[in-house]
Structures are given as C-alpha cells and as structure tokens.
PAKOLSE-543207 format. One line per 5 residues: their letters; for each residue z, x, y of C-alpha. Coordinates in Angstrom, 1 decimal. Layout:
# residues N
a) Z X Y  ... $
This chain:
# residues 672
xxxxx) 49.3 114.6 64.1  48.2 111.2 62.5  47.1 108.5 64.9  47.6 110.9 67.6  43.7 111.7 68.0 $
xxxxx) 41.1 109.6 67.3  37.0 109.9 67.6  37.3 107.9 71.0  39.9 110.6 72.5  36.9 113.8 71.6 $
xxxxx) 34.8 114.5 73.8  32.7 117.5 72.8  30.3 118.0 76.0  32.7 118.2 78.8  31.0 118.0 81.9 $
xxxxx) 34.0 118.4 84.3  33.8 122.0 86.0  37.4 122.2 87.6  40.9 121.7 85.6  41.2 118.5 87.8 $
xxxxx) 38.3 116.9 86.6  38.7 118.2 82.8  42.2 116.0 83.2  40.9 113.0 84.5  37.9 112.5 82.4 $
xxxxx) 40.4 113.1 79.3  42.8 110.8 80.4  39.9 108.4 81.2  39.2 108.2 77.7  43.1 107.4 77.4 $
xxxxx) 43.1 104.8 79.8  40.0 103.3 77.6  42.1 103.3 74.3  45.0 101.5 76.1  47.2 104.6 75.9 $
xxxxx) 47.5 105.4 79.2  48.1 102.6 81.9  48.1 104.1 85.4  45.4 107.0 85.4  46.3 107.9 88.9 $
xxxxx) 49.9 108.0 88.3  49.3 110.1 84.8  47.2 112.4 86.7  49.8 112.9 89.5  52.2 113.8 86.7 $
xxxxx) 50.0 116.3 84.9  49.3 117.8 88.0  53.1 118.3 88.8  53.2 119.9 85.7  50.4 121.9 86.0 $
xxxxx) 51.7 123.3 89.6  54.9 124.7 87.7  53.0 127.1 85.5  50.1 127.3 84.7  48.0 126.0 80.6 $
xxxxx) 46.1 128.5 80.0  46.1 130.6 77.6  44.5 133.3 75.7  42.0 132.8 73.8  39.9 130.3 75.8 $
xxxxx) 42.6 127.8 75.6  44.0 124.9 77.8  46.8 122.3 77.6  47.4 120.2 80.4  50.4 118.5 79.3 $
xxxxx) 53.6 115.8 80.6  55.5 113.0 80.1  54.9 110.3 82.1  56.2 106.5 83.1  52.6 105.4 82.6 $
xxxxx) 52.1 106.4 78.7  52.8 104.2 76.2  52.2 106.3 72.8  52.0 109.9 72.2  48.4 110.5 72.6 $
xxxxx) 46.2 113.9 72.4  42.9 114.2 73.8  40.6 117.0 73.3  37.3 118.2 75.7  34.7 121.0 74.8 $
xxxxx) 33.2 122.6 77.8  30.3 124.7 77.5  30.6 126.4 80.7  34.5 127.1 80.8  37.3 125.4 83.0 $
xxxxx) 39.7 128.0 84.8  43.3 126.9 83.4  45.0 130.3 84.9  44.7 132.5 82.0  44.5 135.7 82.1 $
xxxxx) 41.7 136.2 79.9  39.5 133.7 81.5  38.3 130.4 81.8  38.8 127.9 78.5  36.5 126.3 76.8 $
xxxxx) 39.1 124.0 74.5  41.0 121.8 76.5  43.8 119.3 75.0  45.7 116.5 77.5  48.7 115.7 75.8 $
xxxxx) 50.6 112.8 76.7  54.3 111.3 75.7  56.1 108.3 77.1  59.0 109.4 79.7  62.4 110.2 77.3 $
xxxxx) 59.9 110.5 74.6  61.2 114.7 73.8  60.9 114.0 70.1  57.2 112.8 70.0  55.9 115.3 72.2 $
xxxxx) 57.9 118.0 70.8  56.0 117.3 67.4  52.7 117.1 68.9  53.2 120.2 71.0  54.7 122.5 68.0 $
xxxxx) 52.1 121.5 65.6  49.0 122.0 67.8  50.8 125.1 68.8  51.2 126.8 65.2  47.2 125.5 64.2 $
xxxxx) 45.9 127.2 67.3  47.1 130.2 66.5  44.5 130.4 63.4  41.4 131.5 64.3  39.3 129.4 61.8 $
xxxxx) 40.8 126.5 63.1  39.6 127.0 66.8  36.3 128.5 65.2  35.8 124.8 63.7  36.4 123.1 67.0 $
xxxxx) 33.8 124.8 68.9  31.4 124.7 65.8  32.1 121.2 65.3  29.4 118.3 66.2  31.4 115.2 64.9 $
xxxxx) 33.9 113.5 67.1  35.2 111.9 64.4  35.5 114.9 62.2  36.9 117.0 65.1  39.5 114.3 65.3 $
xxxxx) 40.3 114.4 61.5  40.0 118.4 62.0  43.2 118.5 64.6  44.9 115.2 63.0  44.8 118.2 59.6 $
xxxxx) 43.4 115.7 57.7  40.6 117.8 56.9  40.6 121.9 55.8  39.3 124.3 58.2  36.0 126.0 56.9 $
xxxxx) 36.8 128.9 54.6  40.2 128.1 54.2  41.8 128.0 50.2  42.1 130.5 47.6  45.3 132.4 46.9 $
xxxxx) 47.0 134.4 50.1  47.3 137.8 49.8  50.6 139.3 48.7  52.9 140.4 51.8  54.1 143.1 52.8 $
xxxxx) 58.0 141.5 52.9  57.4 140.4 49.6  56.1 143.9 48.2  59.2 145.0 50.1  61.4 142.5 48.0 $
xxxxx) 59.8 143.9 45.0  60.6 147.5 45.5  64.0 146.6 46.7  63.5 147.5 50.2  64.4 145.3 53.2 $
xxxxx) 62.0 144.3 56.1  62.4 144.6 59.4  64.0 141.9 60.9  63.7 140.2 64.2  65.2 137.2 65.6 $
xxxxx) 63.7 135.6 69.2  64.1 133.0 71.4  61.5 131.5 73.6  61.9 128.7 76.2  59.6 127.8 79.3 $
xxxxx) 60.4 125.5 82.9  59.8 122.1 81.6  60.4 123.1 76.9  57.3 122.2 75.6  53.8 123.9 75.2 $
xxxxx) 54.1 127.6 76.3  58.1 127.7 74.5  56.2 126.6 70.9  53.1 129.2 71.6  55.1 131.8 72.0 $
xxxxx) 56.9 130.9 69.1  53.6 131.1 67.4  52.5 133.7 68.3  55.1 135.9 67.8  55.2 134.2 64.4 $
xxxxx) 52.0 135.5 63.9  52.1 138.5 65.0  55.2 139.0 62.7  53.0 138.3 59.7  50.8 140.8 61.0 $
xxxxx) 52.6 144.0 61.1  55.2 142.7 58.0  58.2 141.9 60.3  60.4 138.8 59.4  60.8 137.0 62.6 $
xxxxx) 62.5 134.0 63.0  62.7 132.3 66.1  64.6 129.8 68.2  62.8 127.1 70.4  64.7 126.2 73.3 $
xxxxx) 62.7 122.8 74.0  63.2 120.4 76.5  64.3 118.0 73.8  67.3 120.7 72.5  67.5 123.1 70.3 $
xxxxx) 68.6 124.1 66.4  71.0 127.4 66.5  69.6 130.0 64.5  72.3 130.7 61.8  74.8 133.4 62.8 $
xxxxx) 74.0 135.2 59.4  70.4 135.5 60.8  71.6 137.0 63.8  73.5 139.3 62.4  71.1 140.8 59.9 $
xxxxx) 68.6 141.0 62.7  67.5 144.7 63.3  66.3 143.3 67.3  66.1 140.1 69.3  63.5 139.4 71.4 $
xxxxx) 63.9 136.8 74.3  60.2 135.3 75.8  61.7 132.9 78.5  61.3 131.4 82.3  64.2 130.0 82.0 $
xxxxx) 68.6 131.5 81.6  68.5 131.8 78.0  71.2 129.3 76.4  74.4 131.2 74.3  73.4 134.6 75.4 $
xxxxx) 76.6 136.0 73.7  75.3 135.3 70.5  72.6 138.6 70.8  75.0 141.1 71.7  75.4 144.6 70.4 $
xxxxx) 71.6 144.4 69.4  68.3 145.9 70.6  67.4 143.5 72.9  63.3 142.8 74.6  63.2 140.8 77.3 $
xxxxx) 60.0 138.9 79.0  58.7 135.9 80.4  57.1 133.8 78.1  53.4 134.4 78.7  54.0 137.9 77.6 $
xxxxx) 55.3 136.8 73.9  52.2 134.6 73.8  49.6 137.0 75.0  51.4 140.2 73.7  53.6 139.7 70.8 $
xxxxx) 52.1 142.6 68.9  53.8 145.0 71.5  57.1 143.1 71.9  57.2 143.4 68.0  57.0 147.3 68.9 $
xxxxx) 58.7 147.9 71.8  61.8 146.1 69.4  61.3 148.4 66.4  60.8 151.1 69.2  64.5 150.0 70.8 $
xxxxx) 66.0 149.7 67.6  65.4 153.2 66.4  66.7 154.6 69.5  69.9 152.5 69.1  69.9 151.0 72.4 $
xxxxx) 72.0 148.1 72.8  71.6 145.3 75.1  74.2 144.9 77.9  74.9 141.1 77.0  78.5 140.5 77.2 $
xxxxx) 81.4 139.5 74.8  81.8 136.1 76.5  79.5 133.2 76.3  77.2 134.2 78.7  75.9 137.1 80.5 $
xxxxx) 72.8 138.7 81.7  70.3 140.8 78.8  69.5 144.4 79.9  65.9 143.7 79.9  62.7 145.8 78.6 $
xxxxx) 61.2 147.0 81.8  59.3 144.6 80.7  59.3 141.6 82.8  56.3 139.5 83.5  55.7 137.6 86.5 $
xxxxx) 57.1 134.3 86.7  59.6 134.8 83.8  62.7 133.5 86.0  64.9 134.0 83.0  63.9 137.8 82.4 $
xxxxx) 66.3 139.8 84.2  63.4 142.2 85.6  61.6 139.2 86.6  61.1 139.2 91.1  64.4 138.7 92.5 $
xxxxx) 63.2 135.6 94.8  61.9 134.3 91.5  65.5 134.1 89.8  67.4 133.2 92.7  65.0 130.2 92.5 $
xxxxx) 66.4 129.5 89.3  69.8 129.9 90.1  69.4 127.5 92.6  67.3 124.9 90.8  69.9 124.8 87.9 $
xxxxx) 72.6 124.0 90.7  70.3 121.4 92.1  69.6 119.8 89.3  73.0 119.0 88.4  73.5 118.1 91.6 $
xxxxx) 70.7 115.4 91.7  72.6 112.4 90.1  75.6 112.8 92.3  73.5 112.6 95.5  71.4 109.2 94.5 $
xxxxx) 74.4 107.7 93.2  76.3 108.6 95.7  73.9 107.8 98.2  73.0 104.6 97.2  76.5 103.2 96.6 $
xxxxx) 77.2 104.2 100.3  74.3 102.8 101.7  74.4 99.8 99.9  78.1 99.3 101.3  76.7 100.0 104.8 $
xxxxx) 73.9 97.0 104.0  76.8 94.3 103.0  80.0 95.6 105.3  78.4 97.3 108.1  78.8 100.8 109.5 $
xxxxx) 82.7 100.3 110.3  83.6 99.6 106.2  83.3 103.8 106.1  87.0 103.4 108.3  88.4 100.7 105.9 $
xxxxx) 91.7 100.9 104.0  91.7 102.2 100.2  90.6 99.4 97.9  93.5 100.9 95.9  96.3 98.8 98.0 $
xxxxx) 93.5 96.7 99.7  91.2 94.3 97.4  90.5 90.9 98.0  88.3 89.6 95.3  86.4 86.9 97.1 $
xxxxx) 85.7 89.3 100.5  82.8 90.3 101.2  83.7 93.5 102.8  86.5 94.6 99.9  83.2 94.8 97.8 $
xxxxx) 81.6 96.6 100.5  84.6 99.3 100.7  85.1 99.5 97.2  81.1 100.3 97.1  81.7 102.7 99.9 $
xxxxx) 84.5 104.5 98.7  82.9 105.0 95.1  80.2 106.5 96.4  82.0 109.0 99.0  84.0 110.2 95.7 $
xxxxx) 81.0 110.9 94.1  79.7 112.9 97.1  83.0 115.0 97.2  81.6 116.4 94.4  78.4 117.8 95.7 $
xxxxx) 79.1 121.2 96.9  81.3 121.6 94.0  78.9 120.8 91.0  76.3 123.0 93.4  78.5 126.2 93.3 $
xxxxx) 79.6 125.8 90.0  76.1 125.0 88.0  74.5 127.9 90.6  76.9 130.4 88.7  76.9 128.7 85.4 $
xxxxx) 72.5 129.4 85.7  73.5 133.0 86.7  76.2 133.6 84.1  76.8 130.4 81.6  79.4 128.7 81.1 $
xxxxx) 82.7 131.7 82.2  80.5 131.0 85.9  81.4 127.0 85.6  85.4 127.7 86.9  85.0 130.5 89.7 $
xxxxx) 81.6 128.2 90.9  83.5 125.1 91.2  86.1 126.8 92.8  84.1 128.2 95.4  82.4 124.9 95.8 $
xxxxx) 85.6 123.1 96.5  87.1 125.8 99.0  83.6 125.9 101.0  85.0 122.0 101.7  87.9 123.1 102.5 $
xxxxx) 87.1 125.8 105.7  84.0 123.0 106.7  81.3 125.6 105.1  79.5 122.2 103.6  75.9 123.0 101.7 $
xxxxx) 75.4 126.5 102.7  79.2 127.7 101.9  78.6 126.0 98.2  75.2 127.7 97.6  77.5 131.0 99.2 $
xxxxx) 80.4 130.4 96.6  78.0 129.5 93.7  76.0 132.9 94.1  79.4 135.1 94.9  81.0 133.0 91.6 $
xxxxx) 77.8 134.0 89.7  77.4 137.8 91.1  81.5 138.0 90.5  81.1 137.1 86.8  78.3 139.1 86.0 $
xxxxx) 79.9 142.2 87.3  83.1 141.5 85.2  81.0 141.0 82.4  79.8 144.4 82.1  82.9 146.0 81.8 $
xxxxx) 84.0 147.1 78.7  87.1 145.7 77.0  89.1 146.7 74.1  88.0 144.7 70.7  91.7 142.9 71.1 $
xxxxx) 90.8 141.1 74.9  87.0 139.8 74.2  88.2 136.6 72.3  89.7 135.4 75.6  87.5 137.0 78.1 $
xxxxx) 85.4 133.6 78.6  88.5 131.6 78.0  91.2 133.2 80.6  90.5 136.7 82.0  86.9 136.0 83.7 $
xxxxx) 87.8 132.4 84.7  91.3 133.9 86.7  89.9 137.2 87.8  86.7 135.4 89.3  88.4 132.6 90.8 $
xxxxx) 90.9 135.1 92.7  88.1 137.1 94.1  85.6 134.3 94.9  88.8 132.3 96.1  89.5 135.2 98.7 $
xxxxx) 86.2 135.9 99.9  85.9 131.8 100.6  89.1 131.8 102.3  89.6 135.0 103.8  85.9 136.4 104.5 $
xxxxx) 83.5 133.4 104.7  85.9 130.6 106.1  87.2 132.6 109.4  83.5 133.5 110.5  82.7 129.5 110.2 $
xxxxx) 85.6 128.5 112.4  84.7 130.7 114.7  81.1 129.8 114.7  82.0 126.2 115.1  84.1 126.7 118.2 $
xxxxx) 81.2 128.8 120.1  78.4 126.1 118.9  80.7 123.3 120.5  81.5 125.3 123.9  77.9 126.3 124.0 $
xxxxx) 77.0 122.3 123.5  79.0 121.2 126.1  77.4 123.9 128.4  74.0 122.3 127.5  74.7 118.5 128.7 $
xxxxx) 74.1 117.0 131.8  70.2 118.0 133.3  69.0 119.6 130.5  69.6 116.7 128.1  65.9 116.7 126.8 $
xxxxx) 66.8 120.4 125.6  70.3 119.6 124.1  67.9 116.7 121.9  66.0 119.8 120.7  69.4 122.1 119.7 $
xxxxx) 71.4 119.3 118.5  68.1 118.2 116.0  67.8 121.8 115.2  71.6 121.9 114.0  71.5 118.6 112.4 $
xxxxx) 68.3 119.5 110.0  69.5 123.2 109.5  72.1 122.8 106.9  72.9 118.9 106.2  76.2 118.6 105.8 $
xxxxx) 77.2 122.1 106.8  78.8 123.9 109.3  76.1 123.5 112.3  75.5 119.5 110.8  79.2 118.8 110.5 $
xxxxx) 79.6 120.5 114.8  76.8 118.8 116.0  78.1 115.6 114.5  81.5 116.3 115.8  80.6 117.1 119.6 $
xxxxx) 78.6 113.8 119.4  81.6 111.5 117.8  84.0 113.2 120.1  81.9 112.1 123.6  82.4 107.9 121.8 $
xxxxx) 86.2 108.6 122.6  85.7 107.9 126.5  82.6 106.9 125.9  79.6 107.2 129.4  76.0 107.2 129.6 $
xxxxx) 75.9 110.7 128.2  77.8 110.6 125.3  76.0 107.3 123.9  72.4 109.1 124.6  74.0 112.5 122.4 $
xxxxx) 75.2 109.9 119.3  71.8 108.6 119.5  69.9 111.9 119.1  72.1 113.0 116.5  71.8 109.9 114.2 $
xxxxx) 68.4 110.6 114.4  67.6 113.4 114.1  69.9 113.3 110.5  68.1 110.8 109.5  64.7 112.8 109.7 $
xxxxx) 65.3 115.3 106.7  65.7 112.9 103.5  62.8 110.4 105.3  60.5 113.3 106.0  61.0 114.3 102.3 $
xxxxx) 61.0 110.8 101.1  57.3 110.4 102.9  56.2 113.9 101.5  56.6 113.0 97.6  55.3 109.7 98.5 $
xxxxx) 52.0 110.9 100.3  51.3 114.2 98.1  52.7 113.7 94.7  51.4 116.8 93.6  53.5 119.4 95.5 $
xxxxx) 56.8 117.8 93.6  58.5 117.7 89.9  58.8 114.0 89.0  62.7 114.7 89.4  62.0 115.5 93.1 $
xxxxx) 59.7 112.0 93.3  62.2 110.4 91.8  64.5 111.5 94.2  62.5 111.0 97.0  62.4 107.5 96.2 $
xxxxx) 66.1 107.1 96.9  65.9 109.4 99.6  64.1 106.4 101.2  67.2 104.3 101.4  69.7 107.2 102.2 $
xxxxx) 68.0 108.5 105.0  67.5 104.5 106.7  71.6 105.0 106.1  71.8 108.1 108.4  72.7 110.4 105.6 $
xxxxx) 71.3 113.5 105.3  72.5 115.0 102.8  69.9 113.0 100.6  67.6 115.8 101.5  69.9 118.5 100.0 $
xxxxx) 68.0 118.7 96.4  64.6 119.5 98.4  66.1 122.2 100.7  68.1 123.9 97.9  64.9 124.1 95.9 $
xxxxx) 62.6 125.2 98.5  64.7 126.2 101.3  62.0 128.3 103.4  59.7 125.7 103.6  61.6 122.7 103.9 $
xxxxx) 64.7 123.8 106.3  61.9 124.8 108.8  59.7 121.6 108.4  62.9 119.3 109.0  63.9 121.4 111.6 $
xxxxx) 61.0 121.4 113.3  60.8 117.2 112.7  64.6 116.9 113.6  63.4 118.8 117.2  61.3 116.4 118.0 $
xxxxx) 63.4 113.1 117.3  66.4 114.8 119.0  64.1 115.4 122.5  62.3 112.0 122.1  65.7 110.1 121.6 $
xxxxx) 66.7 112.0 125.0  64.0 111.3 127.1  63.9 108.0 125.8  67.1 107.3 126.9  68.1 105.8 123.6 $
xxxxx) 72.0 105.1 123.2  74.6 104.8 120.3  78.0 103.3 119.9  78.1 103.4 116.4  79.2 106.5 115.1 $
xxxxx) 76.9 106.1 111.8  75.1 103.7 110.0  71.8 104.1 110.5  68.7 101.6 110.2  71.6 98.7 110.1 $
xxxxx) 73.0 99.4 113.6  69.9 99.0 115.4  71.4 95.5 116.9  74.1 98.6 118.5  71.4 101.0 119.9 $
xxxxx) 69.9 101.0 123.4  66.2 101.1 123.2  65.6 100.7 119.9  61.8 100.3 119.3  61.3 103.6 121.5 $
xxxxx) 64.5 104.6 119.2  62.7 104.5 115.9  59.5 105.8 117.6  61.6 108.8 117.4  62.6 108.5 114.1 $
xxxxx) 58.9 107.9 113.0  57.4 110.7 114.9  60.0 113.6 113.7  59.3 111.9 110.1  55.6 112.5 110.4 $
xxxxx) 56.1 116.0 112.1  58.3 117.3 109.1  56.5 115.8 106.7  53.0 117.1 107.8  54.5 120.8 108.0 $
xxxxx) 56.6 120.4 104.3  52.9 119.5 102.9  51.3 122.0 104.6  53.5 125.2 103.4  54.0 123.6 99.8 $
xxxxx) 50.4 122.9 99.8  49.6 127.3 100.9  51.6 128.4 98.3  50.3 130.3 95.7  51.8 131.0 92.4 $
xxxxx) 52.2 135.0 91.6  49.5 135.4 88.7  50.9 136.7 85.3  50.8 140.0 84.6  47.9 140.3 82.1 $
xxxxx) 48.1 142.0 79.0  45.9 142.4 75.7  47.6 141.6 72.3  47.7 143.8 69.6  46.7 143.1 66.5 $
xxxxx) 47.0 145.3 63.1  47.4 145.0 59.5  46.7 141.9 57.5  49.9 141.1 55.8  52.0 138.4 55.9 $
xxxxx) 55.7 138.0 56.2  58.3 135.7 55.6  58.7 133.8 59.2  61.2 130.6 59.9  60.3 128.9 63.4 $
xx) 63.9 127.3 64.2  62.6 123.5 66.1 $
C-alpha cells in the first residue's frame, strides 16, 4: 500500500452528502496530486462502475472504484463523513469512503490495492482507528500499514484448527470461489470475509479469487479434501467441473460478504446431509444452488431468470465486440477510399494490383466482411459457452453458423446460442457410467448437441423464417404506391428491429430488388432504408457520447466506432447495445428508425446506391432534407435509449445480518 495514500489524498471531514459528490471531491484531491488528469472523465468512469453494482458494504463502508484512461498511478483516496453517504448497502449509509484508482490495463496494481484494503477492513480495530483518527498524515500511514492499529500485538490465541491438529483431529474444510461483474473489490471482500468468518467458527477455508486480472487454481488436492465448496459470484463461475460430487452453496457475492457466517453453516449443514451438487462430469455445467440466491448474483443459479439470461447474453456480446469494430471499421474505411461499389469487386485472391487504389480498398473490404461472417457465430457460441463452459463452445457455434445459413441473422444466433446452451445443460445432468465421463466434454456432448441444435436450426427455426420472409415482402409490396409515408414507417421499423436479421435482411431486399428496373418509387424506398439502418449504431453512438453514465466503458468504447459504422450504413454496429439491453434499445431505435423512414418519404429523398452510406450523398436526391432525416431519427432514438436506461432501477440486494461466534482462528489460504 506504500505511496498509494498520502496525507494530501485524506480528507477526514467530508462534506459531500451524496455518493456523487463523495467521488468528486476525492478525486479532486487526485487531480491536485497529479494522479488523476481528466476529473470529468474519471468521474464518468467511476460512475459506470458504480451503475453495475453497487460499493457499499456492511459495516458503514464504501468503495467507489475503476480503472480509467485518465489515471496515471494507482492511487487511493480516503473521506470521513460524519453524516453518512448512501453507497447501496444494506445496512445503511457509510461513513468511510475509499476512491480507488488504476491506469486502464493496470489488473495487477489494482488488484493489490483492492485485496489488501479488502483483508484490513475486515478487522475491526483497523476501521475503529480510522474513524478515531485526527491526523491525515497518520491516517495515511494507518491504511499504507505502516503504522499498528491501536491494541494490536501480543501473542494470538491458540486455534481451534491447531488444537484440532494437536488432538489428531481434522477440521472442517471448505474451499470457495468468489468473483463479481467487473473482478475487483466485492470478489476480494467476500474473500475476506468468508476468511474471517472461517477463523471464527474454526473452519479451514481457502478460497479462489476469480479477478478481473485472472486467477490462481486452487490445488486439486485442496479440492478434494474439501468437506464443501462454497461459490459467492455475479458472474458463471470458471471450471465448474472441478467442484463436483461435493456439497455445494451457492450465492451472489454480497451474501458471502454480508453473511459468511451462515454460508459457513448452511455448508456444514449440506455436508452432513450428504447432498451433492448437480455440477457435471464435463468442464462445465450449472451448480444446484442453495435456495439461496441473492439478488443480482447473475452467476447463482437461483438468481432471477432475466438476470442470468443477461449474463448469458453479455458473455456472447462481449466476445462479439472486437469482431464488430474491426470489422466495421475495415469496411467502412474501404467504402471511404473505393466507394460503395468495391463491396461488388472481385476477390483480392486472383485480383491485386499493388499500386491501385481500389485493390487496397477491396482487400480492406473483404477483410473486414470475413471478420463479420463471424458475428452470429462467436454470438451463439460464447452465449452457450456463458451458460454451460466450454462443451457449449461447438453446439453454439454451430447454431450460430446455420442461423446464416436459413437468413435467421442476429436473432437466429442469440436463438442457437440459448438452444446450444439449454441443450448442453440438459445433457449434462444425466448420469453416465464412470467409463464415458472422460469424453463427455470431449465427444459425446459436443455430437449429441450439435445434432439437436443443428435440427432445430434447420428443421424448426429456419422454415418459419422463410416463410416469414415471403409474407413481409408480399405485404411490402401491398404497402407502396399512396401510402409511401407509411411504408417509410414499416420499413424503419424492420430495419431497427433486428440489424442484420430476418426483417433487416427483407426489408433490405425488397428495397435492392425495386434498383433492378429502377422508377421514382423504388429510388425513394432505397433511400428510406439506408436510413433508417443507419439510425441504430448513430443513435447509440450519440447516447454514450451524451450520457456516459448509462454505459460500461466497453459500450463507450464501442460507441465511438459505432460513429464511423453507422455514417457507413451498417447497422449491425449497434448489435453489442441491443444484445445487452434489448428491451430498451430495440424499441428506442425502432422508434428513431420510424421516424427517418417517414421523413425520407415525404421528403422525397432518392437512392441509387444500394449501400454506402454518408459517402454516397453525391448519389442521393435531396440530400440536406436527406440527412435531416438521419439526424432527427438519431436524436429521437437517442432521447428514448437515455430515458429507459436512465428509469432503471437496480433490484436491491437481499439484506441479511452476519453471524458471528466463537473467537478462534483457523488456518485460511486466500488463493490471488
């Protein structure tokens, strides 16, 4: 904790009154001692975290905490507020407040910092020294540890593991694994605290921190002696395999830091009843649970369904991410140096002219349409692998690639992912003969899965698509003529509702299909559909720009590239945001996609270009009333995505008092 903390970073009369204030006159004091260099952009990002879950905890604690861009050393600053600051915990407001800071990439350094505030705030002295204290400087050298807390010395008492080991007995043993969204402070205070309450009641627990920055295995011989395993997590648990055939608890992480004493119970409880945790034979699959779920705990199996199927859906997405922006990008820069007809070019494999402009432009183009074949696919298959690990990854890519196949596009992979997952949990749960579990992950639940996710892509989910196709385009065609302002509205509807899919890929179609004999009509349709695909990744690009808050820094980051892919008409850079949120952000686009599509009518905008975006306007008719369009669908869908992201509430977490009892210690290993 050296040079982490100094007397300039205390501030022992906090005067802020909200959590928003506590942050900013904390990071005020690191903007002062040149550790910070952006306070506006540090706060955004502690606020980002901060909307993911909430710092408080038990205790009269808070840790507003993130890595961030605009850090340039691990820094930790600490506030004392006389009055409290509401940080979400359950017990009430907090009255110690920590900021912690790390560089961006900078796991390591933060991980330290976190862990070690983490263990020292579990001791009660400690925190009784920090509100006593009346010394900046001394509080510093208090949490730097470079002074003792008050009454601290003297021998420890003897344990009751090591009056066990005297008398030949053997403890009771518990191994646990804690994890949280983003791996840092709530995955090392639950480690703590169930740490400490394993001292308490004379329980060897040792415990597995799955941070942000990795994670040490515990050693297979520690598994194995363990009597119970105890999972505290919000997010899949990595290498579930390992914990099978033993008692098994399983909660969201606030519970092992606000109730470790009765997890430690509940597991002595399960282990003397013998009951066994349904985690299967193969490297993955799903713990039985406690009953014990808390709210918010995506990764504990009783958690709210809506909740996990979040989760399932951000692990897809997050893989997914990278192949969007560089996909994206690659395309749209091909667009920006060979026009919109390079898309139409021969392969660069028998086709490359070194000194043309436009070979570069179709090599750029046909990199980056490679990369975006594997969208759907990487979506299915990391949807399953956050469902069931790594036996998902085959039957999920599968899927992924046959919903390309029968046109199903965004919504067939997030079908095929969740089928692929569902599939491979139920295989998972049957029992096999000792003989078959060695290549369960490795051949039976890949072949089994992929058959039957295979055949419900194909057979079940692909012929309900065609059909749906072939009644949107009759009905389209039924819509043209005098009622083109409301065609506008459907055909900005179908091109926001699934970006890419089935009702994008129709709408698309029935407007490239009018360019063939090409009148009035048909150029006015290509222009509304251009449009309105271009509203979703703008609109969304706009959002994190104008309300930082609402987003992850991955989704700011990607809504900085979804700048430049949705000028480039495509809108599948707005995928990541819809996956993630889809009940907020398919309406908002929708609703912004209506609008351009109607505008661009009644405008009488037109379109020979069958894409390209922003660098075809020389091609459109109209083109200032054109991007008027654009802009005022942009603005519409990005006022309604702030406004439902900006209502939602987070589900509070189930409170819950901590037991406490005995005073003895035990032996406890805290795996980094």
């Amino acid at each position: 904790m050296s040079e982490l903390i100094t007397a300039e970073l205390v501030d022992l009369d906090l005067s802020a009154t909200t959590k928003d204030a506590a942050a900013r006159s904390l990071a005020e004091r690191m903007v002062a001692a040149h550790r910070v260099t952006d306070l506006d952009g540090f706060l955004a990002d502690v606020a980002a975290r901060e909307a993911q879950m909430p710092t408080g905890l038990d205790g009269g604690i808070g840790i507003p905490h993130c890595r961030s861009e605009h850090v340039n050393a691990p820094t930790l600053a600490f506030g004392r507020s006389a009055a409290g600051i509401d940080f979400g915990a359950a017990d009430g407001p907090a009255d110690l407040i920590f900021l912690i800071a790390a560089p961006a990439g900078a796991d390591d350094d933060h991980l330290t910092i976190l862990s070690g505030l983490a263990r020292r705030l579990m001791d009660p002295e400690f925190t009784a020294a920090l509100r006593a204290g009346t010394d900046p400087a001394a509080v510093a050298a208090l949490i730097r540890g470079e002074e003792p807390t008050p009454e601290a010395g003297g021998t420890e008492p003897e344990t009751e593991t090591e009056t066990a080991e005297a008398d030949g007995s053997v403890p009771f043993r518990i191994v646990a694994v804690t994890s949280c969204p983003t791996g840092i402070a709530h995955t090392y205070m639950a480690a703590e605290s169930l740490a400490a309450a394993g001292r308490a009641e004379g329980v060897e627990v040792t415990v597995e921190t799955q941070g942000s920055g990795g994670f040490k295995k515990l050693d297979p011989a520690v598994i194995a002696a363990a009597d119970a395993v105890i999972w505290a997590h919000d997010v899949e648990v990595r290498e579930k395999a390992r914990f099978r055939n033993k008692p098994l608890v399983d909660v969201g992480v606030k519970a092992g830091i606000n109730r470790p004493a009765e997890l430690i119970a509940e597991a002595r409880r399960k282990a003397e009843r013998g009951e066994i945790a349904a985690v299967s034979e193969a490297d993955g699959g799903s713990g039985s649970g406690s009953g014990d779920g808390d709210v918010g705990g995506s990764g504990a199996d009783h958690a709210h369904f809506g909740v996990r199927l979040r989760t399932y859906l951000m692990s897809g997405v997050s893989y997914m991410v990278p192949f969007v922006a560089a996909g994206g990008l690659l395309i749209a820069l091909s667009f920006a140096i060979g026009g919109y007809e390079i898309a139409s070019a021969k392969s660069v494999a028998d086709h490359f002219v070194w000194g043309e402009a436009d070979s570069w432009a179709a090599l750029l183009n046909q990199i980056g349409s490679a990369a975006f074949a594997f969208l759907v696919p990487v979506l299915a298959g990391y949807i399953a692998y956050g469902m069931a690990d790594r036996p998902a990854l085959v039957p999920g890519f599968v899927g992924g690639s046959i919903a390309l196949t029968v046109n199903a596009g965004f919504l067939g992979g997030l079908v095929a992912g969740l089928l692929a997952g569902a599939v491979v949990m139920a295989i998972q749960r049957v029992p096999v003969h000792a003989t078959l579990r060695g290549i369960m992950p490795v051949l039976v639940i890949p072949l089994i899965a992929s058959a039957v996710v295979g055949f419900l892509m194909f057979i079940v989910v692909g012929k309900p698509i065609a059909s749906l196709q072939n009644a949107l385009t009759d009905w389209l065609n039924g819509l043209s003529g005098s009622n083109a302002v409301i065609l506008g509205v459907v055909l900005g509807l179908m091109m926001c509702f699934d970006m890419g899919g089935p009702l994008n890929k129709v709408a698309y179609a029935f407007a490239v299909g009018g360019l063939a004999d090409p009148t009035y009509g048909s150029l006015k349709v290509m222009a509304a559909v251009m449009a309105a695909g271009m509203v979703p990744p703008l609109a969304m690009a706009l959002a994190t720009t104008v309300r930082k808050k609402l987003f992850t820094k991955t989704e700011r980051e990607n809504g900085r590239a979804a700048w430049v892919l949705g000028a480039s008409f495509i809108t599948e850079g707005a995928i990541p945001f819809a996956a993630a949120d889809p009940l907020r952000v398919i309406p908002s686009v929708m609703a912004g996609g209506a609008v351009t599509g109607a505008l661009s009518m009644a405008f009488g905008a037109t379109l020979r270009a069958p894409h390209g975006g922003v660098f075809v306007v020389p091609l459109i008719g109209e083109p200032f009333l054109y991007l008027l369009a654009i802009a005022a669908g942009t603005l519409v869908a990005t006022a309604l995505v702030v406004l439902l992201k900006g209502a939602r509430r987070a589900a509070p977490d189930a409170a819950g008092e901590a037991g406490a009892g005995g005073s003895d210690d035990s032996r406890v290993t805290v795996a980094a």
